[in-house]
C-alpha positions as CSV (number, residue, x, y, z in Angstrom):
1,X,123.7,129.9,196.3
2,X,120.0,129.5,196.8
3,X,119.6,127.8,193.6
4,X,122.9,125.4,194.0
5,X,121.3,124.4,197.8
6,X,117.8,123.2,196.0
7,X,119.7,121.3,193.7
8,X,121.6,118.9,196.0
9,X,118.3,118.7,197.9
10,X,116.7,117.2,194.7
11,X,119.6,115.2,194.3
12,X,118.9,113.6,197.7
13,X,115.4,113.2,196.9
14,X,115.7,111.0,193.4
15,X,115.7,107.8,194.0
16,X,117.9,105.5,191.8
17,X,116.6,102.3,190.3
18,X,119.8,100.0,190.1
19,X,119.2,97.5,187.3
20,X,118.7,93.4,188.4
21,X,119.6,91.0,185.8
22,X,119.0,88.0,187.3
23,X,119.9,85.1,185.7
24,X,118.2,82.2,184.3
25,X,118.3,79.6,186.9
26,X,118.0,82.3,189.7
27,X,114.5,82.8,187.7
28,X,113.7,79.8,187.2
29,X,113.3,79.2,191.3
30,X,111.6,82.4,191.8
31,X,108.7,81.8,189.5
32,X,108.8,78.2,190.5
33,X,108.0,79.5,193.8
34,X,105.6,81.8,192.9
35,X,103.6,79.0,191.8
36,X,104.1,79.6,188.2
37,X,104.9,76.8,186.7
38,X,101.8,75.0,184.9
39,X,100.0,78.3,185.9
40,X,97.4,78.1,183.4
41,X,98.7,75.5,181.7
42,X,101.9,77.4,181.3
43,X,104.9,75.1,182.4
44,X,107.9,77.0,183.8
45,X,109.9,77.2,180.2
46,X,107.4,79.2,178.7
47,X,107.9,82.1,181.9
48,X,111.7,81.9,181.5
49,X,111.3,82.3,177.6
50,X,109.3,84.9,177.5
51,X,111.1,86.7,180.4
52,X,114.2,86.4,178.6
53,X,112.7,87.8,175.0
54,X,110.6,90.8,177.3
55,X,113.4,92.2,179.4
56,X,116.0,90.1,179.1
57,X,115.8,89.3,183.0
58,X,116.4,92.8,183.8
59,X,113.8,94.2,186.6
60,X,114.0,97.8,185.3
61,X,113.5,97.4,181.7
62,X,111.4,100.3,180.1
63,X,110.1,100.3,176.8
64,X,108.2,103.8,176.1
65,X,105.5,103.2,173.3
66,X,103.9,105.3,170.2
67,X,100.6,105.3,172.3
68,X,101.9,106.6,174.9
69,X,102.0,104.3,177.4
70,X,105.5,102.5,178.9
71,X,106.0,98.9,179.3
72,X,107.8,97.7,182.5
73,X,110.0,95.5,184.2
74,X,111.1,91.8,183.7
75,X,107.6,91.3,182.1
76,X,107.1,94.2,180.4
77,X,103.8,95.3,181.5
78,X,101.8,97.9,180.0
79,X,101.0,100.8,181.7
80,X,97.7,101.9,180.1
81,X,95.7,98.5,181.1
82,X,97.8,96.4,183.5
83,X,99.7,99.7,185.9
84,X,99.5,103.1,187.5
85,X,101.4,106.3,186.8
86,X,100.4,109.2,187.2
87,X,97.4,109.7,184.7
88,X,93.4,109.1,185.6
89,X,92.5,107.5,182.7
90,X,94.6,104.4,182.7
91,X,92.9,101.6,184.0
92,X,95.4,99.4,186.3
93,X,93.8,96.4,186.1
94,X,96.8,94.7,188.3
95,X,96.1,97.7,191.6
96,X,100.2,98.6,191.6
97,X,102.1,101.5,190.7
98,X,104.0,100.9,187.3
99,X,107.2,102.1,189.4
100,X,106.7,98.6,191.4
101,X,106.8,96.5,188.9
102,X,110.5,97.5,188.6
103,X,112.1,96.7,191.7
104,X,114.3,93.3,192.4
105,X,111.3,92.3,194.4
106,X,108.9,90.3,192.0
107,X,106.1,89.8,193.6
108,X,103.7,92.2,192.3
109,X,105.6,91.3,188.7
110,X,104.4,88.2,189.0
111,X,100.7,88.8,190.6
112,X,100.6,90.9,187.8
113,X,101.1,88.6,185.5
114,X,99.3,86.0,186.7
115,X,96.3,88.1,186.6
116,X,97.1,88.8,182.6
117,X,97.4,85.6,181.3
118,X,94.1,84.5,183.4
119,X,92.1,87.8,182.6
120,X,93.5,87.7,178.2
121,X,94.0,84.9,175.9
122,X,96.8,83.3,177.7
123,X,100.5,84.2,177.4
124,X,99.4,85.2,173.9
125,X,100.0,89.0,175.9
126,X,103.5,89.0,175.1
127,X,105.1,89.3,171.8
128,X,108.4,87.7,172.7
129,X,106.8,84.9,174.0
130,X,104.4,84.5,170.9
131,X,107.1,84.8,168.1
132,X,110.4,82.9,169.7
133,X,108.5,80.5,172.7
134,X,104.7,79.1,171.5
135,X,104.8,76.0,170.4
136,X,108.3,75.4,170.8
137,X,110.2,72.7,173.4
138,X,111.0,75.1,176.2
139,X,112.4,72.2,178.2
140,X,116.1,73.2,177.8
141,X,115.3,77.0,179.7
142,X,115.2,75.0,183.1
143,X,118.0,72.8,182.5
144,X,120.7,72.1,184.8
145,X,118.8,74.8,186.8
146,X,118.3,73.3,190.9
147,X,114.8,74.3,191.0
148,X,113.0,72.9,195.1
């Protein structure tokens, strides 16, 4: 009985990430706001792009990684240089906990990723971005999207 009572106490205690998707114009006037278009030099088709190749919009996406380390969230941000778990030795570069950089709440996402493409060699970070967005016409990820 003991063991059954512990049990639904943990249950209460998990908390459950519920998966955002947003979608692409709903992205596109979030990171507009967040000042992220031409951050950089980056205009706002490149952040959709990549977003869309990284996570496919989705806030809780988690890739785990032979090295160890986890990517997260609409970004995909590595937890080794750019986040916090729970181990000393990573070096969270961005000051967050890897766990908010999940949430439907995209601010330190974004802060986040601001800081990465000013402190590395651009957007050049993310491998969905270099192989199916640089150098392309990234024009058509914002259309018909009503962006203020």
């Amino acid at each position: 009985m003991k063991a059954a009572g512990t049990l639904a106490l943990m249950g209460c205690l998990i908390t459950v990430v519920e998966p955002k998707i947003y979608t692409r114009c709903k992205l596109a006037k979030i990171f507009s706001r967040a000042g992220l278009d031409n951050y950089r030099g980056f205009s706002l088709g490149n952040w959709i792009c990549m977003a869309y190749y990284e996570s496919h919009y989705n806030t809780t996406a988690q890739t785990d990684l032979q090295d160890g380390s986890t990517d997260y969230g609409i970004f995909k941000i590595n937890s080794y240089t750019w986040c916090r778990r729970a181990k000393l030795q990573e070096k969270n570069h961005c000051h967050v906990a890897c766990s908010d950089l999940i949430t439907d709440d995209l601010t330190d996402a974004i802060i986040c990723a601001k800081k990465i493409v000013k402190e590395t060699d651009g957007m050049n970070y993310w491998q969905g971005w270099k192989k199916h967005c640089e150098g392309k016409d990234l024009s058509g990820w914002k259309k018909g999207c009503e962006i203020s």
